[in-house]
TORLUMKOL-979851 format. One record per residue (C-alpha): x, y, z; residue in one letter; residue number from 1. Coordinates in steps of 0.25 Angstrom, whole numbers, plus 5000, padded with zeros to 4 digits. Example, Ala and Ser with C-alpha at 12.3 -4.5 7.8 and 13.67 -1.06 7.14 Angstrom:
<sites>
<<5049; 4982; 5031>; "A"; 1> <<5055; 4996; 5029>; "S"; 2> 
</sites>
This chain:
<sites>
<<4747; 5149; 5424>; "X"; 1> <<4756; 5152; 5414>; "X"; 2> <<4761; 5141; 5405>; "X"; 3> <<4774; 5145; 5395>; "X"; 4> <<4781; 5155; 5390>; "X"; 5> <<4778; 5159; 5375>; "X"; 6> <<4784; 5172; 5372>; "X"; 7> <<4799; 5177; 5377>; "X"; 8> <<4809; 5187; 5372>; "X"; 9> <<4821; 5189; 5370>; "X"; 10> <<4829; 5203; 5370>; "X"; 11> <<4834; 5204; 5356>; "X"; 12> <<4843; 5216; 5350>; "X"; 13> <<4839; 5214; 5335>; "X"; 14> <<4826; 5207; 5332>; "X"; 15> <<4829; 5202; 5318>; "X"; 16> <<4843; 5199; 5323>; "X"; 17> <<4836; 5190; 5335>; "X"; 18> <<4826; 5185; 5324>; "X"; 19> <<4837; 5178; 5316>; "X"; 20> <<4845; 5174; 5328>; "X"; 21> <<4834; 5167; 5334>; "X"; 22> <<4827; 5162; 5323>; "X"; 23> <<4839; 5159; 5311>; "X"; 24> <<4850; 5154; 5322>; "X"; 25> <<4841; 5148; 5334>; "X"; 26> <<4830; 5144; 5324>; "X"; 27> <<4820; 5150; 5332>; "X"; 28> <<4804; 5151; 5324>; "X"; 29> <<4801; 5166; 5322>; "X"; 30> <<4785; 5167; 5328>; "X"; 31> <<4782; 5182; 5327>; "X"; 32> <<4789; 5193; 5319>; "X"; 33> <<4778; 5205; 5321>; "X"; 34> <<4781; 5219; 5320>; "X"; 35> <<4780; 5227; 5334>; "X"; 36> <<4782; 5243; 5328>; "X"; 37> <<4794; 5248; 5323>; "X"; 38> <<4807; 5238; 5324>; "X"; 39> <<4801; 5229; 5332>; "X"; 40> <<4793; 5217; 5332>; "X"; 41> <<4788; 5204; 5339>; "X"; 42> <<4798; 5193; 5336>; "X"; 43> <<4796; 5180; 5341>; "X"; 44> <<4804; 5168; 5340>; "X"; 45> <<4802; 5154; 5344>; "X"; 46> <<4811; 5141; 5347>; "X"; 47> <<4808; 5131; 5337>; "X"; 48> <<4801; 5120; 5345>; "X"; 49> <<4797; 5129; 5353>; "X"; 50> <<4786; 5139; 5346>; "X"; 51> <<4777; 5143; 5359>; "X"; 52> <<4789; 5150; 5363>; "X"; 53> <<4791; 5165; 5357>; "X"; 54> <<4805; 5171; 5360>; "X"; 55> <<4802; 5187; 5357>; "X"; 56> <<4815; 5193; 5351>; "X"; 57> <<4813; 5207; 5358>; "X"; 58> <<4822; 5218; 5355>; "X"; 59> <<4828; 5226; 5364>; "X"; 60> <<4828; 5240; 5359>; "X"; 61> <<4823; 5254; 5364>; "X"; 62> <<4809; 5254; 5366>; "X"; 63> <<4797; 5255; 5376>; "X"; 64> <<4800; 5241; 5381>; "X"; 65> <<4816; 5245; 5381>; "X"; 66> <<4820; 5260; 5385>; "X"; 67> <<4835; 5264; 5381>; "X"; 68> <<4842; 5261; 5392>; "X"; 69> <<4835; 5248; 5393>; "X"; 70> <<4837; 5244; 5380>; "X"; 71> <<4852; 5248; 5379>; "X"; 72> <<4851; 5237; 5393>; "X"; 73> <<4847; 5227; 5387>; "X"; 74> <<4852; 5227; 5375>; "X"; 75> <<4868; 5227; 5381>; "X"; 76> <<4864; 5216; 5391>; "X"; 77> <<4858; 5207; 5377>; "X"; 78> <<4870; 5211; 5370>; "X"; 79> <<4879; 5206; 5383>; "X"; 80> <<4872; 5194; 5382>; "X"; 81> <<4866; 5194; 5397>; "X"; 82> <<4852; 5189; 5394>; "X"; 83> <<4851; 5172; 5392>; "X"; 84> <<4836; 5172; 5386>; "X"; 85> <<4834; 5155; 5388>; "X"; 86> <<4839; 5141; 5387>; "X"; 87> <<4838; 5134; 5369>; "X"; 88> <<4835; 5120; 5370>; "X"; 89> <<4839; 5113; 5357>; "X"; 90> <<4840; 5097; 5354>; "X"; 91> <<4855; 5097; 5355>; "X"; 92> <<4864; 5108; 5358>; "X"; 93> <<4877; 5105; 5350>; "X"; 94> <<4871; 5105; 5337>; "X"; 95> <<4862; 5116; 5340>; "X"; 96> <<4874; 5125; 5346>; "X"; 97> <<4882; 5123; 5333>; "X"; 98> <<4869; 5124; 5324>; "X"; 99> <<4867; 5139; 5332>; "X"; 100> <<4882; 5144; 5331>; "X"; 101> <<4882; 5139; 5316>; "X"; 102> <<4873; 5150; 5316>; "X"; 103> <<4880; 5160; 5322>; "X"; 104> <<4873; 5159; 5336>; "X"; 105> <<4883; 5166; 5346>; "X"; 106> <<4886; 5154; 5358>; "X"; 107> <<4891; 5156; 5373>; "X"; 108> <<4893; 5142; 5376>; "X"; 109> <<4894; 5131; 5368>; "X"; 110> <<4885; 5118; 5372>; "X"; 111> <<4891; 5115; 5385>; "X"; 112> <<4885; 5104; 5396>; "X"; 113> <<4882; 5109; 5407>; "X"; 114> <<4874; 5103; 5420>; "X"; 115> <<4861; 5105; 5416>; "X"; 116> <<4865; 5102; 5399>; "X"; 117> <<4870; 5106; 5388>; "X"; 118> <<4869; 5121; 5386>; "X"; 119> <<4875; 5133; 5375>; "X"; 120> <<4874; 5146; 5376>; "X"; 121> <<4872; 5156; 5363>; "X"; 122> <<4868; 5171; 5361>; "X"; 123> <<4856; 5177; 5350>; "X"; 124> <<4860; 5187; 5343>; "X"; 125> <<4857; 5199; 5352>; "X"; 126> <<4864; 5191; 5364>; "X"; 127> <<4853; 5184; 5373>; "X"; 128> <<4859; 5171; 5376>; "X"; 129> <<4853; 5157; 5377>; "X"; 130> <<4856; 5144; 5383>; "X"; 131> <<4855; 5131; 5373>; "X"; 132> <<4853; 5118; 5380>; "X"; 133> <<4848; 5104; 5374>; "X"; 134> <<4833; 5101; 5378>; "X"; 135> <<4836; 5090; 5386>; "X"; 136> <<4845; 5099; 5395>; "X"; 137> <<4830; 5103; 5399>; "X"; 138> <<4824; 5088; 5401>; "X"; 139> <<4819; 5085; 5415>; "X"; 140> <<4830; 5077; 5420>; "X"; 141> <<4840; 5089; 5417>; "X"; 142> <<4831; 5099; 5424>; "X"; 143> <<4840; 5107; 5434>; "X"; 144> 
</sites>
């Protein structure tokens, strides 16, 4: 059976761009930087407290993987801001929301509560965007 997921990715439309959105704004640990043939290569990023957890910042340009047409797709729908890649936890959401937009993090919605907790919602640099909640938004007594 299968236990837990260890490696996802993320569309990214500049890999050192994502690099230092993810790991100089979010302060996300870098894992593997290897090369993969000419301007590419495999870079993985974890949460901090969570290092059996490899985020892939994949870029979407034309390829094998991505013709043309596919890649012009994706690459509008990123920029447009149409793919929301997961939910952040973090200790507590106000200082963290103002530590990240210090930083230059681009937010949607500021911390607002909401039935199911507190949540803020920011885009990286190519235009993915995330939910940010407070860990105990996920405790069992809040489980929806």
């Amino acid at each position: 059976m299968i236990t837990k997921m260890t490696i996802t990715n993320i569309h990214v439309l500049d890999q050192d761009s994502a690099y230092d959105f993810y790991v100089n704004k979010l302060g996300f640990k870098l894992v593997d930087d290897i090369p993969m043939g000419p301007d590419t290569r495999w870079l993985t990023v974890s949460p901090p407290e969570q290092p059996d957890l490899q985020l892939v910042l994949f870029p979407v340009k034309v390829s094998k993987m991505f013709p043309q047409e596919t890649a012009d797709m994706l690459i509008t729908l990123i920029k447009q801001g149409v793919f929301g890649c997961g939910v952040l936890t973090c200790k507590d959401i106000f200082a963290t929301y103002e530590e990240l937009k210090a930083k230059g993090v681009e937010f949607m919605k500021p911390p607002t509560k909401e039935f199911y907790g507190t949540e803020a919602l920011f885009k990286d640099d190519s235009g993915n965007y995330f939910s940010l909640q407070t860990i105990d938004n996920f405790s069992h007594e809040n489980n929806i």
